[in-house]
C-alpha positions as CSV (number, residue, x, y, z in Angstrom):
1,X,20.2,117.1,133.2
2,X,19.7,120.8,133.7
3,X,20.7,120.2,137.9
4,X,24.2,118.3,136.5
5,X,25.1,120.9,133.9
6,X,24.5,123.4,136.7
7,X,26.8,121.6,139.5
8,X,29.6,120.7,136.7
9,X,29.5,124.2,135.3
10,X,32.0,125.8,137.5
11,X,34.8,123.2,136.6
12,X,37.6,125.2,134.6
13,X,39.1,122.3,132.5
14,X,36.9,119.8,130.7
15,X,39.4,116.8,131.4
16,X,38.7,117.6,135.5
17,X,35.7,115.6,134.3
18,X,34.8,111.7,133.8
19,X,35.9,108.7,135.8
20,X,38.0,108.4,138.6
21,X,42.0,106.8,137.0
22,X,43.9,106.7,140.5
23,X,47.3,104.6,140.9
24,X,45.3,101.2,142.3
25,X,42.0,101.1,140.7
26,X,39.3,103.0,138.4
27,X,35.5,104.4,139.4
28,X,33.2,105.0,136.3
29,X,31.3,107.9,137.3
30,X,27.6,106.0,136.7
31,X,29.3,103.3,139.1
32,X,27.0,103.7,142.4
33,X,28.2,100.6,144.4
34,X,31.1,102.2,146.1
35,X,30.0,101.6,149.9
36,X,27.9,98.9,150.2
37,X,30.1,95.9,151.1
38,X,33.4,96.3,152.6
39,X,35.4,95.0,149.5
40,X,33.7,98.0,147.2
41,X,34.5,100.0,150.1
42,X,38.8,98.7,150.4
43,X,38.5,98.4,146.5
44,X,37.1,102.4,146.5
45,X,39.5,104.0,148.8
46,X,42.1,102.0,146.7
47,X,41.3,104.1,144.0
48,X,40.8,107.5,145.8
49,X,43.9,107.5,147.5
50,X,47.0,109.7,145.8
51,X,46.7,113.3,146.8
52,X,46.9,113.0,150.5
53,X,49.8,110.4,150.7
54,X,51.4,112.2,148.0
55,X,51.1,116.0,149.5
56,X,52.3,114.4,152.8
57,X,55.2,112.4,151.7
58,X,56.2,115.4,149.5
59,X,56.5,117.7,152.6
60,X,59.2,115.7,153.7
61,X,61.6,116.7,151.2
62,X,64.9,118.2,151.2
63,X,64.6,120.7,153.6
64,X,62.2,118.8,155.8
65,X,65.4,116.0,156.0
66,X,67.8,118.6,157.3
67,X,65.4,120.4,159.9
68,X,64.5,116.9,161.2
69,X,68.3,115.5,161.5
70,X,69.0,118.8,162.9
71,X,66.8,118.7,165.7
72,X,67.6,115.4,166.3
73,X,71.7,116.2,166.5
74,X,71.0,119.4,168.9
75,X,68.3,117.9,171.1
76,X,67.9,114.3,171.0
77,X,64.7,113.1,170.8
78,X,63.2,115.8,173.1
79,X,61.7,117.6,170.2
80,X,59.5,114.6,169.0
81,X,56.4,115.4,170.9
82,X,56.1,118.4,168.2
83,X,56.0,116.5,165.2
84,X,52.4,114.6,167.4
85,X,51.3,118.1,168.0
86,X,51.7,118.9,164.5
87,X,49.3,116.2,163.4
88,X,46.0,117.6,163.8
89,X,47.6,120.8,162.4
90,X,47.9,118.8,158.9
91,X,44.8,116.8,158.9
92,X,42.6,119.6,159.6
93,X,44.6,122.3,157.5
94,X,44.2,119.0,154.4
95,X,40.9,118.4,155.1
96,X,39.8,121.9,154.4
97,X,41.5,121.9,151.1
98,X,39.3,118.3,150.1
99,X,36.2,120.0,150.7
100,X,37.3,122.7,148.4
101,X,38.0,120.7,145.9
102,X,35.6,117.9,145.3
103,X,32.8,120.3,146.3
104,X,34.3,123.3,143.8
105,X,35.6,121.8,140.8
106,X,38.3,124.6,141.1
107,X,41.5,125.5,142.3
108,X,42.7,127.2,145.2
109,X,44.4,130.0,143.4
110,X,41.1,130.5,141.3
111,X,39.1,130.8,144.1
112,X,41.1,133.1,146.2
113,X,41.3,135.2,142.4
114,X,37.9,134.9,142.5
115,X,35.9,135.3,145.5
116,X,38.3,137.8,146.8
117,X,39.4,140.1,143.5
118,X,42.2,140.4,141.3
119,X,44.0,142.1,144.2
120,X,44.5,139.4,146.4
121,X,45.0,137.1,144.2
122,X,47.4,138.0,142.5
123,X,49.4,138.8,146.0
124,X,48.8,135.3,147.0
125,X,49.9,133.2,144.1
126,X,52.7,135.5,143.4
127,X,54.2,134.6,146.1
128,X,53.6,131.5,145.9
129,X,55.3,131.2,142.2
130,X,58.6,132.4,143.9
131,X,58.2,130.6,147.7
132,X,58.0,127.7,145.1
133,X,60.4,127.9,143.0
134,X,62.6,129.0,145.6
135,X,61.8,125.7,146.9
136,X,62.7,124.1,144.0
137,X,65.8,125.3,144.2
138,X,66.8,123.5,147.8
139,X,65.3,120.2,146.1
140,X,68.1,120.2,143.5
141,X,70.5,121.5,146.2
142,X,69.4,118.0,148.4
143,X,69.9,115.5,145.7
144,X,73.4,117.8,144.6
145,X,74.5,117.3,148.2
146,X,73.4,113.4,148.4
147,X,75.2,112.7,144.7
148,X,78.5,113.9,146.9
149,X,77.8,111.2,149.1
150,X,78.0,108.6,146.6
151,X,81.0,110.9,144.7
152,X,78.9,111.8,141.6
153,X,79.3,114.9,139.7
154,X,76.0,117.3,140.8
155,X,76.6,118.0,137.1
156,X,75.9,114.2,136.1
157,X,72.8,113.8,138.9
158,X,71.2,117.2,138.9
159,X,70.0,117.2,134.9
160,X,69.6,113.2,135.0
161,X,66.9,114.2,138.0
162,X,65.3,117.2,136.0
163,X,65.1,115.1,133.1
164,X,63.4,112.2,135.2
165,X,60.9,114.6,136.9
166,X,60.0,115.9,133.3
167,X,59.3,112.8,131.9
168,X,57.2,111.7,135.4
169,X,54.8,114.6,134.8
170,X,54.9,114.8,130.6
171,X,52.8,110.9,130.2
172,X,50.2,112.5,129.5
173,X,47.8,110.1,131.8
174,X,47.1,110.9,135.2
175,X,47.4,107.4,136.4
176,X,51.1,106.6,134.9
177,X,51.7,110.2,137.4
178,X,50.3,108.5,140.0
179,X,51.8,105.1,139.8
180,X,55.2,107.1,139.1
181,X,54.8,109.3,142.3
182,X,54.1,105.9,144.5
183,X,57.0,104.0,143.2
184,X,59.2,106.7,145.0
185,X,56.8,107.1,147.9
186,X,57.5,103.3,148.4
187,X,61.1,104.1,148.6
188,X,60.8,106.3,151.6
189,X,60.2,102.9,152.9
190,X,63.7,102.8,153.8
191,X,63.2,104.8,156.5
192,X,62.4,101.8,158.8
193,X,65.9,100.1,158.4
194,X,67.8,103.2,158.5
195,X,65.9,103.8,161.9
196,X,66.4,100.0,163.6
197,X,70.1,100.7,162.2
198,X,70.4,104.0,164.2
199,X,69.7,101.9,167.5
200,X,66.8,103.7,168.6
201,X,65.9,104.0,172.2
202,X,62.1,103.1,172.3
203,X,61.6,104.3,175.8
204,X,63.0,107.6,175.7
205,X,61.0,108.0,171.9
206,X,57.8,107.0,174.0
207,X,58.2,109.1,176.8
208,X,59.3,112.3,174.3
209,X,56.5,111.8,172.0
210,X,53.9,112.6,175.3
211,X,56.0,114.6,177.5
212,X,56.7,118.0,175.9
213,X,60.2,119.0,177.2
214,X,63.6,120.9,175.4
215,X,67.0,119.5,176.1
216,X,69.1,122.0,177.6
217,X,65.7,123.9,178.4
218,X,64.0,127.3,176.5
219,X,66.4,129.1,174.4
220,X,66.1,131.1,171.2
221,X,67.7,128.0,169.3
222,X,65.7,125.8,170.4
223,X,62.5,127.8,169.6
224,X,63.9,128.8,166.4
225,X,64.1,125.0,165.9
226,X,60.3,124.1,166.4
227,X,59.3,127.3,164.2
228,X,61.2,125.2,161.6
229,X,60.1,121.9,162.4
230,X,56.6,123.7,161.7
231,X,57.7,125.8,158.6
232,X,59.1,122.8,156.9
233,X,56.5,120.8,157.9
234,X,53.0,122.6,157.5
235,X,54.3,124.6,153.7
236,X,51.6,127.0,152.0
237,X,51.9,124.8,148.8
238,X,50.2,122.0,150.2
239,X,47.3,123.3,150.3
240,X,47.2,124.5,146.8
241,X,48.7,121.3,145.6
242,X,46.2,118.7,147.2
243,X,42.8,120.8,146.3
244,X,44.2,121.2,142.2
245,X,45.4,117.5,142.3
246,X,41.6,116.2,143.5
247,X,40.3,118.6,141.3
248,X,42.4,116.7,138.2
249,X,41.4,113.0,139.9
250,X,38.0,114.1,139.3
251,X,36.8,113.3,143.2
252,X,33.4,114.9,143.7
253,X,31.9,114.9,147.2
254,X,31.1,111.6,147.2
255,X,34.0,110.8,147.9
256,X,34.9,113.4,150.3
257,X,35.4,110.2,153.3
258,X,37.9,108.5,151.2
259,X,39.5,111.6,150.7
260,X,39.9,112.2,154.0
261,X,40.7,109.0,154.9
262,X,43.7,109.0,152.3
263,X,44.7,112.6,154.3
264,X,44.8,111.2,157.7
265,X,47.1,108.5,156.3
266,X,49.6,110.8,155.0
267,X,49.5,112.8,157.9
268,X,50.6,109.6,160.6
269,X,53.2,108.8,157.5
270,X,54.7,112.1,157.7
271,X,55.0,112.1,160.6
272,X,56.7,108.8,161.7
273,X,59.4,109.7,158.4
274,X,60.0,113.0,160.6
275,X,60.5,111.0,163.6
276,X,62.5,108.6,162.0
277,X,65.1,111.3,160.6
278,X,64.9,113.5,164.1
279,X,66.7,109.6,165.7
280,X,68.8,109.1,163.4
281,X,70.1,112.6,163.5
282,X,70.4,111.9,167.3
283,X,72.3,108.6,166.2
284,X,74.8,110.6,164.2
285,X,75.5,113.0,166.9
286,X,76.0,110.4,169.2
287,X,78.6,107.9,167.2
288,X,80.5,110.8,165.5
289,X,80.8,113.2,168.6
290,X,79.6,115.7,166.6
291,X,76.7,118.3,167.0
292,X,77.3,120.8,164.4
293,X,76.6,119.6,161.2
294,X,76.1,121.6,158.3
295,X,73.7,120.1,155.8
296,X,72.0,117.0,154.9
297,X,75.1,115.8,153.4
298,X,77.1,116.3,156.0
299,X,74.9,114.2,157.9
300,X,75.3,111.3,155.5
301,X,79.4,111.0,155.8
302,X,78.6,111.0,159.4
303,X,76.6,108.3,159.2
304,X,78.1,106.7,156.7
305,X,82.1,106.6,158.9
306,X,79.8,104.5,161.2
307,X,78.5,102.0,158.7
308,X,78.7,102.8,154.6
309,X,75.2,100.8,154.7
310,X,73.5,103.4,156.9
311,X,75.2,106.4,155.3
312,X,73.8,105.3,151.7
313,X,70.9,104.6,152.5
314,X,70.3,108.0,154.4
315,X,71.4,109.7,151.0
316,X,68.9,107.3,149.0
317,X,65.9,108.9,151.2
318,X,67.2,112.6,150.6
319,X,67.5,112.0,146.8
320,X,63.8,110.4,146.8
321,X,62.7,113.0,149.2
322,X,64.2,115.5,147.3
323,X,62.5,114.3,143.9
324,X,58.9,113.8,145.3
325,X,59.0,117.0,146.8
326,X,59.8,118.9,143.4
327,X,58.0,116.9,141.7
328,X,54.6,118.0,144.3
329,X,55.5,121.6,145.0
330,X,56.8,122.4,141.1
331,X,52.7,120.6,140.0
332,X,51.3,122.7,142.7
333,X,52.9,126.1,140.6
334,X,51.8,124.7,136.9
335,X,48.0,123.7,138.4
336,X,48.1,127.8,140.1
337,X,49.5,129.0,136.8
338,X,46.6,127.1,134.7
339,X,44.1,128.4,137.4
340,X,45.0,132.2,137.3
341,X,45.5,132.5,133.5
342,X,42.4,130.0,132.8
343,X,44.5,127.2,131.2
344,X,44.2,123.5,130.2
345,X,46.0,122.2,133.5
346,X,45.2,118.8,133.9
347,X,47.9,115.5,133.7
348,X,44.7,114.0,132.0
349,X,46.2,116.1,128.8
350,X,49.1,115.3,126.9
351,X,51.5,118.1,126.0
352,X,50.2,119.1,122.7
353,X,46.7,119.7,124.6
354,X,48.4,121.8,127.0
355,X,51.3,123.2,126.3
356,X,51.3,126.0,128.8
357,X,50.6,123.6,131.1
358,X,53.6,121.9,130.9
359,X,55.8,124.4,129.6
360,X,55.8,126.1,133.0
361,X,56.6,122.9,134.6
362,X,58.9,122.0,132.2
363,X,60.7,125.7,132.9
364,X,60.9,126.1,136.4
365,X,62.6,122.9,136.4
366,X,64.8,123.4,134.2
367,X,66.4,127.0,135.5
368,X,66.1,125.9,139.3
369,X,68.6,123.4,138.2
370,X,70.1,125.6,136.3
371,X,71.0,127.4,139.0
372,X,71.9,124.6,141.2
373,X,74.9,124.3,138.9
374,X,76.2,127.7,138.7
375,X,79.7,127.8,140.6
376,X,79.3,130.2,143.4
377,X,75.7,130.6,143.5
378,X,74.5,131.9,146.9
379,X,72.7,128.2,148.1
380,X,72.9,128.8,151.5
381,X,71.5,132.0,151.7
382,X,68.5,130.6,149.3
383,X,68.0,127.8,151.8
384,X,67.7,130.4,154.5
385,X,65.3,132.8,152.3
386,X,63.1,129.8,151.9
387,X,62.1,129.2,155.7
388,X,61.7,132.9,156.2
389,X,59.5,133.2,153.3
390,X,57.5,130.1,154.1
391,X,57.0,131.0,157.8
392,X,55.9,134.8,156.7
393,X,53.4,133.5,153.8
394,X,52.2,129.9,155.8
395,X,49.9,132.5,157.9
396,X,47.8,133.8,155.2
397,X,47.6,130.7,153.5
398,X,45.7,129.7,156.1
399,X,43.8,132.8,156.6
400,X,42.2,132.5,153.3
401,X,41.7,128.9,153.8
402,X,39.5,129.8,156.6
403,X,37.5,132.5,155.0
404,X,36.8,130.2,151.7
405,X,35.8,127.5,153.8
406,X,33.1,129.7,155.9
407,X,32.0,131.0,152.2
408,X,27.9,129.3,151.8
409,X,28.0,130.7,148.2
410,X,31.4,128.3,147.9
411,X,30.9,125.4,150.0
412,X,26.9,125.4,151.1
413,X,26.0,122.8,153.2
414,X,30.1,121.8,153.6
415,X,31.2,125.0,155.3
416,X,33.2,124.7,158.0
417,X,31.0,123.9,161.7
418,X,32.1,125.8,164.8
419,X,34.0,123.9,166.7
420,X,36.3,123.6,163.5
421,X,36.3,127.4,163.0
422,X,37.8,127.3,167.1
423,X,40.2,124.3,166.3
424,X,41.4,126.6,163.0
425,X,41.3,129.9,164.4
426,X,43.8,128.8,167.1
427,X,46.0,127.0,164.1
428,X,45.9,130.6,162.3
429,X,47.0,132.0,165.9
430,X,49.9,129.7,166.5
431,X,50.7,130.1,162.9
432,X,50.7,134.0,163.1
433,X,52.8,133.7,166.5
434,X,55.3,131.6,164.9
435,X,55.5,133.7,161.4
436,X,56.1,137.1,164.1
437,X,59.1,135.7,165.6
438,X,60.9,134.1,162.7
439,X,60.2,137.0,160.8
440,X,61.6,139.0,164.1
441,X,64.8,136.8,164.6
442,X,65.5,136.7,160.4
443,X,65.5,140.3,160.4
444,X,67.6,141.2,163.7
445,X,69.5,138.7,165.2
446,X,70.3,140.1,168.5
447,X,66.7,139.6,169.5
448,X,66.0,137.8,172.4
449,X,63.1,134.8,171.1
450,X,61.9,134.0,174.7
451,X,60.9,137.1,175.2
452,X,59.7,137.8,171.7
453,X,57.5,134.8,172.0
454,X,56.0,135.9,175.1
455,X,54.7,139.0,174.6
456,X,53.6,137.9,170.9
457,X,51.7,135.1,172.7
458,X,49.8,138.0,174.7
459,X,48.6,139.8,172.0
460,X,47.7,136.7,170.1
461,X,45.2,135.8,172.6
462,X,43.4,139.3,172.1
463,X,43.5,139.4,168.6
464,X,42.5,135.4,168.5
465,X,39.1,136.8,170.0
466,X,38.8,139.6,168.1
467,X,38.9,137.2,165.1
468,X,36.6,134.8,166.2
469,X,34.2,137.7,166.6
470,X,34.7,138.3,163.3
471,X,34.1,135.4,161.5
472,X,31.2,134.4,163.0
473,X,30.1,137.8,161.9
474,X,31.4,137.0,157.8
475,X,29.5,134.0,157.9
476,X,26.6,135.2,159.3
477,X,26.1,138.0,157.2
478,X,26.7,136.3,153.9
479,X,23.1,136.5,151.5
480,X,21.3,133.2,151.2
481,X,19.9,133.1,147.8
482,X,17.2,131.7,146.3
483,X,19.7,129.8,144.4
484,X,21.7,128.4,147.2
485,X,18.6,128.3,149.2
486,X,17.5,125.6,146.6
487,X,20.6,123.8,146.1
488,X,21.0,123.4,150.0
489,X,17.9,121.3,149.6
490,X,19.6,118.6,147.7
491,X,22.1,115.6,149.6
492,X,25.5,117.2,150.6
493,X,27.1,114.2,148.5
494,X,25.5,116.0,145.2
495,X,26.0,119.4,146.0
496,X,28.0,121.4,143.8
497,X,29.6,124.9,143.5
498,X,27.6,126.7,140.8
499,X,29.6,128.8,138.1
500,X,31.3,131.1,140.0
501,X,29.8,134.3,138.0
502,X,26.7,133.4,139.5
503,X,28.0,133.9,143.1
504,X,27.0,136.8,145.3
505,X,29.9,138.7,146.3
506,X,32.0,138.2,149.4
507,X,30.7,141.4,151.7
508,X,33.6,141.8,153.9
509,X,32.5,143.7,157.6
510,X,34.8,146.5,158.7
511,X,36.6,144.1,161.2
512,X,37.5,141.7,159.0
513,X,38.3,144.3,156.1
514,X,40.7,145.7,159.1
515,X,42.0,142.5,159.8
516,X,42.9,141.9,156.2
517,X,44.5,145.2,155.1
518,X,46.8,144.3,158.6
519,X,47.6,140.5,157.0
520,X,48.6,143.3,154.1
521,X,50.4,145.6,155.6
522,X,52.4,142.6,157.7
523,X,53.4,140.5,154.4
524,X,54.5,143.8,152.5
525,X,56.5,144.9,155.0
526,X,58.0,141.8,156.0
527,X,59.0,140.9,152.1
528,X,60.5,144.5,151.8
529,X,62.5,143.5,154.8
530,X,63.7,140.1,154.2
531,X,64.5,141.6,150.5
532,X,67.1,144.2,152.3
533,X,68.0,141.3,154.8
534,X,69.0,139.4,151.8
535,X,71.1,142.2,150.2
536,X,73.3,142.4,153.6
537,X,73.9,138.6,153.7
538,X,74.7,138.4,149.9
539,X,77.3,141.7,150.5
540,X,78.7,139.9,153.8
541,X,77.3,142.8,156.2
C-alpha cells in the first residue's frame, strides 16, 4: 500500500484516478487480463484509444485545410513526399508526450513549471494561452468562411458552433467527450469521396510521395510553403493536449503500447487527410484555371462551380475540421490553466466540481467568437500572426520535450534511449532551422529564403553537435538517489513519478544553461519583432 500511495502521489487531480472510461470500452483498474489473448488485447486498445486519434485529427483543422489546398493549387502533388517525411516527426514527437503522462500523472505545463522554475514556465504556457487562443480564433474564421459556402449568416453558425463545443466539453463524463469527439472524427471520413471525386492521379501521388521534388523548382514560395505544411502540421499544443488528456483517461504505463499504438494511428490518418486535401486543391486549380485562391472558402466555390456535391462536401470537412480542432487546442489551454494554478481540471468533473476548469473553456470560446463577428476585425492578419507564432514557439516546445524526457528523477527507467535522443535532436534541428527562416521572411520580406536556408542549415549542423554534447552531459550528470535507485528496481509497467517535491533538482551544465538563455534571448526577441511586424501590417506600412 505504502509503494501505491507513493507512485499515485504525484497526480494533481484526484478524478485523474480510477478506471479507464474511453469512447469503446472500460478497464477496471484491478482488471489484469489485458494482454493475454488477442480479443483482451483488440477489446483493450479499444478502450485506450482517444488521445492520439483525437490530437492527430485535430491538427488538421482550419488552418491545416488551407495550407494543404494551398500547396496542392501552387504545386500539384509535388509537395506530398513532405507530409511522409513528416510522419516520424509526429509519432516520435507523440510518443514522448505518452510517456510523460502515464508514467507522471501530470501535465506538461506542470512539469515544465516544475522541474524547470517558475521562470520558464510561466514563459512557456504563456505563450501558449495566446498561440492558442489565437488559434481559436482561425477555427471560428474556417467554419465563418465554410457557412458562406452554404449562404448562412457567420452570425447564425459561428455562436450555434460555440454553443455546441460548450456543451461537448460541459457533460461532465469523460466518455460522453470522447464519444462526442469521435462522432466528428468519423465525419472527416468524407475525405475519401471528396478525393475519388477530385480524379486523382494514383501514379503521379505514388511517385510524389517517394521522390522529393518542387514544381517549378527551389524558390522562397515554395520553401515558405513546406515551413507551413510543417507549422500547421507539427503545432506546440499537441503536445500539451495529448500528455493532459491521458493524464484525465487515467492510462498508467501499462498501457504505454496501446498508447502508442493509438498515436501511430493518428499519425498515418493525418496524414492521408493532408494528402487528400493537397489533391483536391490540385483538382481545383486544374478545373477552375485558377491558382490564386485566397482562403479555404474560396476553395469551396471553386470546387463547388465544378460539381455543388464536391464543393459541399469540402465545406462539411472544414466546418468539422474546424470544430475538432477548437474543441482539442481550446482543452489543451483549460488542462495548462488547471495545471499551472493547481486546479480541478479533469472532464471526469462536472462543472460545479470545477468551475475554473470550465469557466476558462467556456471564455475563450466565447470571445474568440466574439471576435470572429466583429465587422472589420483584422482576420487575415491574425491568420498570418498564427503561423509565425507557431513556427517561433514549435522549437522550444520541443526543446523542453527533450530535456523532460532525459529527466531519471521524471521518467526513471522510461527516459529517452540514444538513438532516440539522435532521431529528436535532429527533429529540434530542423525545427529550429525552419522557426529561423519564417521568423526571417515574416519580419523582412525582401529576404532571399534559399539563401537564408542555406547558411542557417550550416550552422545548424554545428550547433546540432554542440547539443548532442550537451545532453548526454544533462543526463549523465543527473544524482541517482537512493529513492530512484530503489524504484528503478521495480517493473517499468509499475513505475511511477514520485511527488514531485521529493525530486532532486534539475542541475543544468554551463552549456546547456548557455543554450537555454539563447532559446531565450531568440523567442524574446522574435515576439518583440513580430509584435512591431504586426503594428505595420495593422497601419498598412
Amino acid at each position: 500500500m505504502t509503494n501505491e500511495k507513493q507512485q499515485q502521489s504525484a497526480v494533481l487531480d484526484s478524478a485523474h484516478l480510477g478506471d479507464i472510461e474511453g469512447a469503446f470500452g472500460r478497464i477496471s483498474i484491478s482488471d489484469s487480463e489485458t494482454g493475454s489473448t488477442l480479443k483482451t488485447r483488440l477489446l483493450t486498445l479499444l478502450a485506450i484509444v482517444g488521445p492520439g486519434i483525437i490530437v492527430m485529427v485535430g491538427d488538421n483543422d482550419a488552418g491545416g485545410v488551407a495550407t494543404y489546398a494551398q500547396a496542392g493549387q501552387s504545386y500539384g502533388y509535388s509537395l506530398l513526399w513532405t507530409l511522409l517525411f513528416l510522419i516520424p516527426v509526429l509519432i516520435v514527437n507523440q510518443e514522448m508526450v505518452v510517456r510523460l503522462g502515464a508514467v507522471t500523472g501530470v501535465g506538461h505545463a506542470r512539469l515544465i513549471n516544475e522541474r524547470f522554475g517558475r521562470g520558464w514556465g510561466w514563459f512557456s504556457v504563456g505563450d501558449l494561452f495566446l498561440l492558442n487562443f489565437l488559434t481559436l480564433v482561425t477555427e471560428f474564421i474556417g467554419i465563418a468562411l465554410a457557412a458562406d459556402y452554404f449562404n448562412v449568416s457567420k452570425y447564425i453558425v459561428v455562436p450555434t458552433a460555440a454553443v455546441a463545443l460548450i456543451a461537448i466539453m460541459a457533460s461532465g463524463s469523460f466518455r460522453r467527450w470522447e464519444r462526442a469527439m469521435f462522432v466528428f472524427i468519423a465525419i472527416t471520413v468524407l475525405q475519401l469521396p471528396m478525393l475519388l471525386m477530385a480524379q486523382p492521379r494514383w501514379g503521379e501521388a505514388a511517385r510524389s510521395f517517394v521522390t522529393p521534388r518542387i514544381s517549378g523548382g527551389v524558390t522562397s514560395d515554395a520553401v515558405l510553403l513546406i515551413i507551413a505544411i510543417v507549422g500547421t502540421t507539427v503545432a506546440p499544443w499537441q503536445l500539451f493536449f495529448q500528455q493532459s488528456n491521458i493524464v484525465d483517461k487515467r492510462i498508467t504505463p501499462r498501457f504505454i503500447g496501446y498508447e502508442r499504438a493509438d498515436t501511430v494511428i493518428g499519425a498515418f490518418v493525418v496524414v492521408i487527410g493532408a494528402a487528400a486535401l493537397v489533391m483536391v486543391g490540385d483538382f481545383a486549380a486544374r478545373v477552375s484555371g485558377k491558382t490564386d485562391f485566397i482562403d479555404a472558402g474560396d476553395v469551396a466555390h471553386l470546387l463547388g462551380a465544378h460539381s455543388h456535391a464536391l464543393g459541399s462536401i469540402f465545406a462539411i470537412v472544414l466546418i468539422d475540421a474546424s470544430i475538432v480542432g477548437a474543441a482539442a487546442v481550446t482543452l489543451a489551454t483549460s488542462y495548462a490553466f488547471g495545471d499551472v494554478f493547481g486546479l480541478k481540471h479533469s472532464l471526469h468533473r462536472g462543472f460545479k466540481d470545477a468551475k475554473a476548469f470550465y469557466v476558462s473553456y467556456c471564455a475563450m470560446i466565447a470571445l474568440a467568437a466574439a471576435i470572429v463577428l466583429i465587422p472589420g476585425a483584422p482576420l487575415g492578419l491574425i491568420t498570418t500572426a498564427v503561423q509565425a507564432l507557431a513556427g517561433l514557439l514549435l522549437p522550444s516546445a520541443t526543446v523542453f520535450l527533450l530535456l523532460l524526457c532525459n529527466d531519471r528523477e521524471v521518467l526513471g527507467p522510461w527516459v529517452n534511449r540514444p538513438w532516440l535522443n539522435a532521431v529528436a535532436a535532429l527533429i529540434v534541428g530542423v525545427l529550429l532551422l525552419l522557426s529561423g527562416i519564417l521568423m526571417a521572411t515574416t519580419l523582412f520580406s525582401n529576404l532571399d529564403v534559399v539563401a537564408v536556408t542555406e547558411y542557417l542549415a550550416g550552422g545548424l549542423v554545428a550547433g546540432a553537435a554542440i547539443g548532442m554534447v550537451a545532453l548526454r552531459w544533462l543526463s549523465r550528470s543527473q544524482p541517482a538517489t537512493a529513492q530512484t535507485n530503489s524504484m528503478d528496481t521495480r517493473p517499468r509497467e509499475t513505475w511511477r513519478m514520485p511527488p514531485l517535491a521529493l525530486l532532486e533538482p534539475v542541475r543544468w551544465n554551463a552549456g546547456t544553461r548557455l543554450g537555454m538563455i539563447a532559446l531565450r534571448g531568440y523567442l524574446v526577441i522574435g515576439a518583440i519583432l513580430l509584435v512591431v511586424k504586426a503594428i505595420q501590417l495593422g497601419r498598412g506600412a
